[in-house]
C-alpha positions in Angstrom: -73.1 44.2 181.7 -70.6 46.9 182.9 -67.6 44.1 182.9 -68.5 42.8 179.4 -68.7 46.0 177.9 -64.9 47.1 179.7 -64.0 43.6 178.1 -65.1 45.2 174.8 -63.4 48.6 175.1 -59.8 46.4 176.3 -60.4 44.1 172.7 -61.3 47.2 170.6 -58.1 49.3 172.0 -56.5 46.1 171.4 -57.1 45.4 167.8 -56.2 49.6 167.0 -53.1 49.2 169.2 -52.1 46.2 166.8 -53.2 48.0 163.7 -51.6 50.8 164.5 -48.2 48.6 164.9 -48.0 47.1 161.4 -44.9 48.3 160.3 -44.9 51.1 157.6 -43.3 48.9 154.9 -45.7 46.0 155.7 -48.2 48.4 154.4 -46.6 49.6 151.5 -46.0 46.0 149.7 -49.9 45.1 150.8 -50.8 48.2 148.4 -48.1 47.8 145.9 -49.4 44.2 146.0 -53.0 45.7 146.0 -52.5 47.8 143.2 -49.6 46.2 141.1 -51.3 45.9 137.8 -51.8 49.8 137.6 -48.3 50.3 138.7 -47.2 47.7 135.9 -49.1 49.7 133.2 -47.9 53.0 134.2 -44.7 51.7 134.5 -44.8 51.2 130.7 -46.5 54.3 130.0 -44.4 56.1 131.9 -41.7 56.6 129.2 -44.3 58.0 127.0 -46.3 60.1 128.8 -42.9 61.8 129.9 -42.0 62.2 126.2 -45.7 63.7 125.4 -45.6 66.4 128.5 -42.1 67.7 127.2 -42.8 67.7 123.8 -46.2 68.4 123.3 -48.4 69.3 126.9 -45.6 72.0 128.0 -44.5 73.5 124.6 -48.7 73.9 123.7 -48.5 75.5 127.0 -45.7 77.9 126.6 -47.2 78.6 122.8 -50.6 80.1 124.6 -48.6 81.9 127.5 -46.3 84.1 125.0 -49.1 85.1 122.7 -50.6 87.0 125.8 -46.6 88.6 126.0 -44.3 90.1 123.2 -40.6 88.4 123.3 -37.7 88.8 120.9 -36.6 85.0 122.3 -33.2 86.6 122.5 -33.4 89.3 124.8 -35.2 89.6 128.5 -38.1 88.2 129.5 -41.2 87.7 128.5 -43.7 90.9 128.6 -47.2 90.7 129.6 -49.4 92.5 127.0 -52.5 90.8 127.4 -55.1 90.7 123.9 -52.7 92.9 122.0 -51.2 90.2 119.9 -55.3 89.2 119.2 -56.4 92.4 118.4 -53.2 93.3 115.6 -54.2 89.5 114.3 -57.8 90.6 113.5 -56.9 93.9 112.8 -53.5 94.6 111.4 -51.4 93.0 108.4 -52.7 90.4 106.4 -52.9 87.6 109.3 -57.0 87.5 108.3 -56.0 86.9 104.9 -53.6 84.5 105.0 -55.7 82.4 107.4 -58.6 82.5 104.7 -56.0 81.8 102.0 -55.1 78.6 104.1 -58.5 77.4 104.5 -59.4 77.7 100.9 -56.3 75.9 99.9 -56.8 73.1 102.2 -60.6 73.0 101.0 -59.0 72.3 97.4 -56.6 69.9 98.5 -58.7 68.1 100.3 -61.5 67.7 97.5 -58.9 66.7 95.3 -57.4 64.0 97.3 -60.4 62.3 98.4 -61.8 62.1 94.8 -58.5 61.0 93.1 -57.4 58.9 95.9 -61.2 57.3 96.6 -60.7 56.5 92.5 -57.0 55.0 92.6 -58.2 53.1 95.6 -61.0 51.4 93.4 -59.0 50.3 90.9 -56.2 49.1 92.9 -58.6 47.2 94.6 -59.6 45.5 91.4 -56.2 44.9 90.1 -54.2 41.2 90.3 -51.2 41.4 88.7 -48.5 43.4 89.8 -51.2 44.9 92.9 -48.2 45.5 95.6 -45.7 47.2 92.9 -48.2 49.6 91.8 -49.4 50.5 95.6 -45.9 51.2 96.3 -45.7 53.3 93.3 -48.4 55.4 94.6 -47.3 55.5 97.9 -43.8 56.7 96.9 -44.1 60.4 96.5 -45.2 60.5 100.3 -42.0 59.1 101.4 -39.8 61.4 99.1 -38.8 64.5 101.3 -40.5 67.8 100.3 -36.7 69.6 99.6 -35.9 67.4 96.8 -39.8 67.6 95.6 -38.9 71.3 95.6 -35.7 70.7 94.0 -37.4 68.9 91.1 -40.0 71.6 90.7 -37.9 74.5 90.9 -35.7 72.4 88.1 -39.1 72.1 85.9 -40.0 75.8 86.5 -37.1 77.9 85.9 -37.8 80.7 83.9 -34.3 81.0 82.2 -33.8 77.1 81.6 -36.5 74.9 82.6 -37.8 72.1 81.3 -41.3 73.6 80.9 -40.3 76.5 79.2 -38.1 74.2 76.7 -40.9 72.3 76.1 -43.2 75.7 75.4 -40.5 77.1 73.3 -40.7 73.5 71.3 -44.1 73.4 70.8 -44.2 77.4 69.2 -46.0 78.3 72.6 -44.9 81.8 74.4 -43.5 80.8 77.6 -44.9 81.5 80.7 -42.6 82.7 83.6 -44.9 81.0 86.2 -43.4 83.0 89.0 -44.9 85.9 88.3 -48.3 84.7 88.5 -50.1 84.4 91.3 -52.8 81.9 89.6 -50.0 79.1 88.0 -47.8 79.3 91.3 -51.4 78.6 93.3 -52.4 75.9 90.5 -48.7 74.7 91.0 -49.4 74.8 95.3 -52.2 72.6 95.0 -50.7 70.1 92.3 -47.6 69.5 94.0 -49.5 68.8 97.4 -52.5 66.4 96.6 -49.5 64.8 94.2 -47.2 64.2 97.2 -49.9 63.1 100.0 -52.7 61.2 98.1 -50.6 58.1 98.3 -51.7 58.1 101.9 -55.5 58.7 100.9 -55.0 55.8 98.2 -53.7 53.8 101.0 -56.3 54.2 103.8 -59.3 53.6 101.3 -57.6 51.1 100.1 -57.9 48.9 103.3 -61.2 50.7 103.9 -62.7 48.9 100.1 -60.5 45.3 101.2 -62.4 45.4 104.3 -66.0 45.6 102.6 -68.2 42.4 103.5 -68.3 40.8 100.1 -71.7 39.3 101.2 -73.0 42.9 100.7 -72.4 43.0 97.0 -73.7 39.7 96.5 -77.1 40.8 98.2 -76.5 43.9 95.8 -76.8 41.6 92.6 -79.0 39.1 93.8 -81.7 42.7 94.2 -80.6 43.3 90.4 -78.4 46.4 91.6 -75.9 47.8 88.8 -72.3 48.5 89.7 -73.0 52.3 89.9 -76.1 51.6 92.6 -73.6 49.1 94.4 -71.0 51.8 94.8 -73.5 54.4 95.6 -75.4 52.2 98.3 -72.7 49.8 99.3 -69.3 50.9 98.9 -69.9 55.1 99.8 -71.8 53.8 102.9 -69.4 51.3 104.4 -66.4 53.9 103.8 -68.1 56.6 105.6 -66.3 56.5 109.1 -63.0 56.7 107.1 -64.0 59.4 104.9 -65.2 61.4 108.1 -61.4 60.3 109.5 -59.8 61.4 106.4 -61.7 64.8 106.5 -61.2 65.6 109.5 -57.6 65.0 109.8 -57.4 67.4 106.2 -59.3 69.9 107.8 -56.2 70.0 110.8 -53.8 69.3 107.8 -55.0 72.4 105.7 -53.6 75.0 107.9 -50.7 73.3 107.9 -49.5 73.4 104.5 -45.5 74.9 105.1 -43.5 72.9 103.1 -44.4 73.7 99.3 -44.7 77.5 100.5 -41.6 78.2 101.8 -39.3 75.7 99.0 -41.2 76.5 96.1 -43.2 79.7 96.0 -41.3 81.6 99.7 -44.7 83.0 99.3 -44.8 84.8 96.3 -45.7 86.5 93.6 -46.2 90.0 96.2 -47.7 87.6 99.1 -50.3 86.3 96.8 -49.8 82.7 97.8 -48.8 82.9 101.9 -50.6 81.4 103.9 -50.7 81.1 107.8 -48.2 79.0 108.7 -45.6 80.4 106.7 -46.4 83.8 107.9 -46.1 82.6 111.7 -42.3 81.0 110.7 -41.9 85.0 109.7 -42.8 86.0 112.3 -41.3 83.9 114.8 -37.7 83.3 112.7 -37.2 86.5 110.3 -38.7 88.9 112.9 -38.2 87.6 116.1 -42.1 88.3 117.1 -42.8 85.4 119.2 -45.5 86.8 121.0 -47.5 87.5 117.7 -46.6 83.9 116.4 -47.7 82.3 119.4 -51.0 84.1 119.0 -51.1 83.1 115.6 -50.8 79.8 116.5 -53.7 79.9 119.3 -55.5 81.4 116.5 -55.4 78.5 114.2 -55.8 76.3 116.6 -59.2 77.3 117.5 -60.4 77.6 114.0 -59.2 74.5 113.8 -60.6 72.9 116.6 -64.1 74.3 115.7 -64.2 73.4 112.2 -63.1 69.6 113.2 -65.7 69.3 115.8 -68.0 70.9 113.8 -67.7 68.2 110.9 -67.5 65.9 113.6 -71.2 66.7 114.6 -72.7 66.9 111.3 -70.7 63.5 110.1 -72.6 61.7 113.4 -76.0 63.4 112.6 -75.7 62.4 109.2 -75.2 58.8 110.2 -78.4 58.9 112.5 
């Protein structure tokens, strides 16, 4: 017994003495070997997470650090202030106000652009002749950048020669210097915005209606369903998860509204129509307050985190 266990003990320190020789780049190709489909993949990925962690990860990162610091982002360093960029938000200026003023013109917007893009969408869908021209038509304005949009609109509203106060002046009308009002330059806001993004709306329900089963209607009519019950039980139904998509991505695009502000109304008349973001670029560009734009910014992105989880949530609950 004692011999066959020795014999044991000689194979054992045998085996680990040859396991223990494979040569280290033996082992590496048997787990490159082992694992080479992950390596392939991240291979490809690679490029592109790179591209996301400069671009996005570190720069959301360096956004949350300087709101806790005040920086010029010309002079020094970095100083650590802690919630004092927080507390002047929610406390000083109008940084409450304009938030609000963000919210309730993306709330507009976004009413405006699903109901006028939901109703293009249905009678595209229904059109033969001439269907691909017309979508492009629609989809145009999204393409077109926002400077000459501005161009065209600052053209229209000029108070000395504009083409809207020709036209006022034509039809024995007093004409209205639209810059000095803070209701026409907020009317003018929210045209000029759904105008220029519900092609994009049109578009998405668009392929949202084509994608309908047909055999859905036809159950419809064969139950003696009119086309307002179809459109109310079939067709609202079926473009659900898209509208949930296309409210939640308007919810993050309300506080984003930059564009129109800063080319056409630069936030005027007296503030009346800044908003957020616009008041951040201040901020950050005109007064070299980093630290109180990166707070901004950390501000809006929790509201807008909550809000889009939040209709997340009640979008699901309302499908169970």
């Amino acid at each position: 017994m004692s011999r066959l266990n020795m014999k044991n003990r000689e194979i054992a320190s045998t085996g680990g003495a040859v396991s223990a020789g494979i040569p280290p780049s033996s082992r590496m190709q048997k787990w490159i070997h082992r694992h080479r489909e992950g390596i392939v993949g991240y291979s490809i990925l690679s490029p592109m997470l790179l591209y996301f962690a400069i671009f996005a990860i570190f720069p959301a990162l360096f956004v949350i650090y300087l709101s806790f610091t005040e920086w010029t982002g010309i002079n020094g360093l970095p100083a650590w202030v802690g919630l004092k960029n927080f507390r002047a938000f929610f406390t000083q200026g109008d940084y409450v106000e304009t938030l609000v003023r963000a919210g309730v013109y993306g709330i507009i917007i976004l009413f405006f652009s699903l109901i006028i893009g939901l109703l293009i969408a249905l009678l595209l869908n229904q059109a033969r002749f001439g269907s691909g021209a017309i979508r492009t038509i629609w989809y145009l304005p999204v393409l077109v950048s926002f400077a000459v949009v501005a161009q065209m609109v600052t053209t229209l509203l000029n108070p000395v020669d504009g083409l809207a106060k020709q036209m006022m002046i034509r039809f024995g009308m007093e004409p209205i210097v639209f810059q000095e009002s803070a209701l026409w330059m907020s009317f003018w806001l929210i045209v000029i915005t759904v105008w220029k993004g519900v092609g994009g709306t049109v578009i998405i329900y668009l392929a949202g209606l084509q994608g309908i089963d047909t055999t859905l209607y036809e159950a419809a009519k064969v139950d003696g369903a009119n086309r307002l019950n179809m459109f109310w039980h079939v067709t609202i139904p079926s473009l659900r998860p898209i509208t949930m998509f296309l409210l939640i991505t308007g919810i993050i695009g309300s506080f984003q509204i930059f564009e129109p502000v800063q080319l056409i109304t630069y936030g005027g008349p007296h503030g009346e129509t800044n908003i957020i973001l616009f008041r951040i670029y201040q901020d950050a560009f005109q007064s070299f307050n980093f630290g109180m734009a990166s707070a901004s910014s950390v501000v809006v992105l929790v509201v807008t985190l909550i809000l889009s989880v939040a209709q997340y949530r009640v979008s699901q609950r309302k499908v169970t």
